[in-house]
C-alpha positions in Angstrom: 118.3 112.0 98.2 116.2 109.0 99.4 118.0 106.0 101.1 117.1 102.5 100.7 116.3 101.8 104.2 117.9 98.5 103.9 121.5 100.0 104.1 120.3 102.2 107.6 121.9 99.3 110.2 121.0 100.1 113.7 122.4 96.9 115.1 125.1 94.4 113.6 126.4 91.4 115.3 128.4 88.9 112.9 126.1 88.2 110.1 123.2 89.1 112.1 121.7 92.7 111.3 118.7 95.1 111.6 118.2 97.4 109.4 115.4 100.1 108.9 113.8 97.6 106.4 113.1 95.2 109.3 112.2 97.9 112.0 109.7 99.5 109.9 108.2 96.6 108.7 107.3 95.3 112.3 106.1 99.1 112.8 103.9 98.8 110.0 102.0 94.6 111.1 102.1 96.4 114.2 99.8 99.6 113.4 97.8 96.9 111.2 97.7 94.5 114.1 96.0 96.8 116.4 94.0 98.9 114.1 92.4 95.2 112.9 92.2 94.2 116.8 90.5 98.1 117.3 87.7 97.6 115.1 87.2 94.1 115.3 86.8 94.0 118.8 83.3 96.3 118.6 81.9 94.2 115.4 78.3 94.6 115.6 75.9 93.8 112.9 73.3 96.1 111.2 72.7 99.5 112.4 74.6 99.2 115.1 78.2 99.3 113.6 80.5 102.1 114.2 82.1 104.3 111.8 85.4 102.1 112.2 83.3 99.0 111.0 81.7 100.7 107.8 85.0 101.6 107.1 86.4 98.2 107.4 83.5 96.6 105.9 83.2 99.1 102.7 86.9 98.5 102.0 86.5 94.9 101.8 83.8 94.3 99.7 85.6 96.5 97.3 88.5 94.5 97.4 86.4 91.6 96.6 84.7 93.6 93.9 87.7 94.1 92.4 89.1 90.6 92.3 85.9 89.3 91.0 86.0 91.6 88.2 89.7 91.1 87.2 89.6 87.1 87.6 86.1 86.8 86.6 85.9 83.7 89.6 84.7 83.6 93.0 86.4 86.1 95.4 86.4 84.5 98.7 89.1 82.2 98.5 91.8 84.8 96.8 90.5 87.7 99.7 93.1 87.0 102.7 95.9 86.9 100.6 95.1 89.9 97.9 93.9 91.9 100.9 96.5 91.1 102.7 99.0 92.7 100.3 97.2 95.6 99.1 97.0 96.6 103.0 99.7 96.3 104.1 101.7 98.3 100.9 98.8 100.7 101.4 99.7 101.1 105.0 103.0 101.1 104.8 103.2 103.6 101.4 100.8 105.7 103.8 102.2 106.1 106.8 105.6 107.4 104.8 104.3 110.7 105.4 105.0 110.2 108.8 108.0 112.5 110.2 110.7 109.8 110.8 109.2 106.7 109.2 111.0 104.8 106.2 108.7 103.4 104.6 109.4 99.5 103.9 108.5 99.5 100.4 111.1 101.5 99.5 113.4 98.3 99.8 114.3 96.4 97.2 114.5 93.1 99.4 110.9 94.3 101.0 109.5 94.2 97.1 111.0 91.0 96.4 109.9 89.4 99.1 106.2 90.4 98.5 106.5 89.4 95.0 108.0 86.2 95.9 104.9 85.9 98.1 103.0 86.0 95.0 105.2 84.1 92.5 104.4 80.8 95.1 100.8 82.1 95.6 99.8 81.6 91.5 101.3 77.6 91.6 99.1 76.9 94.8 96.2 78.8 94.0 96.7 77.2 90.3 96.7 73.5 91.7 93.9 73.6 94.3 91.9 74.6 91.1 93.4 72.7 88.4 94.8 69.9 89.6 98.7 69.0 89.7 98.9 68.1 85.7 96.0 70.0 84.8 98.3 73.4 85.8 101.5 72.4 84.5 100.2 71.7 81.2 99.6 75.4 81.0 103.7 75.8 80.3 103.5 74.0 77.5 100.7 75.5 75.3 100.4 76.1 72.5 103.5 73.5 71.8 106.0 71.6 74.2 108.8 74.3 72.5 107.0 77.2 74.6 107.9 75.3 77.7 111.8 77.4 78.2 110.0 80.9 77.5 106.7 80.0 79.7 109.0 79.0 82.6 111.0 82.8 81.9 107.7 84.5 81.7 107.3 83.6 85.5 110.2 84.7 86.5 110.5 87.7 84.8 107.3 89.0 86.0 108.0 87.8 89.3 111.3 90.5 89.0 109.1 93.0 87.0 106.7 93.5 90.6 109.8 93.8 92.7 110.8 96.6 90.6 108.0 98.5 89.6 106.9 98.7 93.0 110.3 99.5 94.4 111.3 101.8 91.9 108.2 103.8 92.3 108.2 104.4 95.6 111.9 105.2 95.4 111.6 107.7 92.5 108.4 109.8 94.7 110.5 110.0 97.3 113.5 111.3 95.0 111.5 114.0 93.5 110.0 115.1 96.5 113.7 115.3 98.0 114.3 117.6 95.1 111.0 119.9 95.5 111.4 120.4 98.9 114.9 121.8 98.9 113.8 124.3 95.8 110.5 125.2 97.6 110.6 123.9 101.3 107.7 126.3 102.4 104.6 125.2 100.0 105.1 121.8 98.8 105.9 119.5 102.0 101.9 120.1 102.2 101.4 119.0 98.8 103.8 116.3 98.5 102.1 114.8 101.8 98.7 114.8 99.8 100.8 113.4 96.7 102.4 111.1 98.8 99.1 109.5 100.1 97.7 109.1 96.4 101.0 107.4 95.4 100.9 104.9 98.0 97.2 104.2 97.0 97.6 104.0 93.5 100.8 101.5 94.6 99.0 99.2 96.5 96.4 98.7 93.9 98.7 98.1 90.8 100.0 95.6 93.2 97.3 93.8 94.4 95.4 94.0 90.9 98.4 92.4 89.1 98.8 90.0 91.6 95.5 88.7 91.1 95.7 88.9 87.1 98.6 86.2 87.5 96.7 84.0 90.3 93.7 84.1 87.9 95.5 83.3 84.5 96.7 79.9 87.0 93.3 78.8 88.2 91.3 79.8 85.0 89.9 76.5 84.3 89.1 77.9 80.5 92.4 78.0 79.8 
């Protein structure tokens, strides 16, 4: 059966602990931090760009193709911090298949703490375009009364994101526990495959919901 890695402990002193959560987390900026200083290193424009470059370069403008077409506004200011999330769960979901590696995202407290990220992300992105009054008027429409169960809707869709993603990538790796000790000969090749299209399809519910709250916030239509 899968473990959260957040109750794997390699070292505890006092209150002070690492667990697999944290270890594989650093593994994880770590890969991304030197694949980004890899190909960014040989940037070269037209022709001239490697294969690591088109890559790079066809990945993002999909990412921004995607925000624009979810938040119907201008991409560029929302990129760093959608892309940001969507690779690193992507990475992190990915490299899971991996012999050894825990994969982060099957914490609870790693899922919180990206959907915290994003539950702080909609108020600031919502100000810079609305204005201070202009964005908290949103909690009370249609009537003042709505203010209570506007203020739970945040919260509770903050939690729902912690959980969905969690609870995901927790449940793959359940059911491949199971498969693999009915047949261990065939499907450790498929559930790898399976795996990879999980942690995909993961990292874009993520990132696509993230930016569904961010642009409810900053819709100035509203």
């Amino acid at each position: 059966m899968s473990i959260d890695p957040s109750e794997i402990v390699y070292f505890q002193w006092g209150f002070v602990s690492i667990s697999a959560t944290l270890v594989f987390t650093w593994i994880t900026m770590f890969v991304l931090a030197l694949s980004s200083f890899l190909i960014t290193r040989t940037l070269k424009p037209g022709s001239k760009m490697t294969s690591g470059q088109n890559v790079f370069e066809a990945a993002i403008e999909t990412i921004r193709k995607q925000i624009r077409e979810v938040s119907r506004q201008d991409p560029g200011r929302f990129l760093p911090f959608i892309a940001t999330l969507f690779i690193f769960i992507l990475a992190a979901n990915i490299l899971s298949v991996v012999p050894g590696f825990i994969a982060p995202t099957g914490s609870l407290n790693t899922t919180i703490a990206l959907s915290l990220c994003v539950f702080f992300a909609v108020p600031v992105y919502g100000i810079q375009s609305r204005g201070l009054l202009g964005y908290l008027k949103q909690y009370i429409k249609p009537t003042v009364l709505m203010l209570p169960f506007n203020i739970i809707s945040e919260l509770s869709r903050t939690l729902s994101l912690a959980i969905r993603l969690y609870g995901n990538v927790m449940s793959a790796s359940v059911i491949a526990a199971i498969l693999i000790g009915v047949i261990p000969i065939f499907f450790p090749v498929v559930l790898q495959l399976l795996g990879l299209l999980t942690g995909v399809i993961q990292a874009y519910i993520f990132a696509i919901l993230a930016i569904v709250y961010i642009g409810s916030a900053t819709n100035k239509k509203k």
